[in-house]
N, C-alpha and C positions, 0 to 999 in steps of 0.2 A: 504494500500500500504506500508505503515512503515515498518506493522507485517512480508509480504512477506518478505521485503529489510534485516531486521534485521536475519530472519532466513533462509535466503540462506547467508548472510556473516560467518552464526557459523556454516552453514555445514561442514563437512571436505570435502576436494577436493577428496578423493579419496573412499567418501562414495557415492553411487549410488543409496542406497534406497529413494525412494519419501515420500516428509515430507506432509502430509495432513496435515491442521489443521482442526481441528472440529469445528463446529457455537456451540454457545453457547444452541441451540433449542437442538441437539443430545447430548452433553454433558450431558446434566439434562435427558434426555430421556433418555438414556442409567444408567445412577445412578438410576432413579425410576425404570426401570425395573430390577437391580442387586437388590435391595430392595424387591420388591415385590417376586422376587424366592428365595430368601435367608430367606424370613420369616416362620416363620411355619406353619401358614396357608395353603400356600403354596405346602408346604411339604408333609402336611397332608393330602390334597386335592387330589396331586401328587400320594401317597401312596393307596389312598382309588380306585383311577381309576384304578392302575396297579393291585391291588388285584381283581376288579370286572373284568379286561382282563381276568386275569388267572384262575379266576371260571366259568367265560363264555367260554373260549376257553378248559376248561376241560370238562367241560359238553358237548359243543358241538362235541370235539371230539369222546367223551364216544358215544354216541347218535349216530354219522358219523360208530363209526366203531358196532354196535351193528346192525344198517340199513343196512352196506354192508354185513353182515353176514345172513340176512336175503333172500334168493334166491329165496323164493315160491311169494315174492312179485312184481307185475305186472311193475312195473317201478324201478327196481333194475336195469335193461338195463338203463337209465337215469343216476345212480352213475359209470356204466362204462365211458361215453360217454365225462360226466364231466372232466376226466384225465387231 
């Protein structure tokens, strides 16, 4: 009750933004998680998933369009349909 009393006296009167304060539980929770993305582990981890996105999604598309080009095959009607 103090912490309240003391920081709405040092508001300014003509500042309207709401002051939260934080518990002490999210304050560390939020530092260990700026920690853990900031480390290079991290990073690396980060970097190695983006690069297997964009060899999966190259190949897949390689494959998507080599299939639509293919017309004598019986469920080519199926790759229309999908749109």
């Amino acid at each position: 009750m103090l912490i309240k009393s003391l920081s709405l006296k040092s508001a300014k009167p003509g500042n309207t933004a709401p002051h939260k304060a934080h518990s002490p539980f999210w304050v560390i929770v939020s530092k260990e998680m700026a920690d853990h993305i900031r480390s290079w582990r991290f990073i690396v981890l980060f970097l190695l998933i983006v690069l297997t996105f964009l060899a999966s999604m190259y190949v897949s598309l390689g494959n998507l369009k080599q299939a639509m080009g293919n017309t004598s095959d019986p469920d080519h009607i199926f790759y229309i349909l999908s749109y």
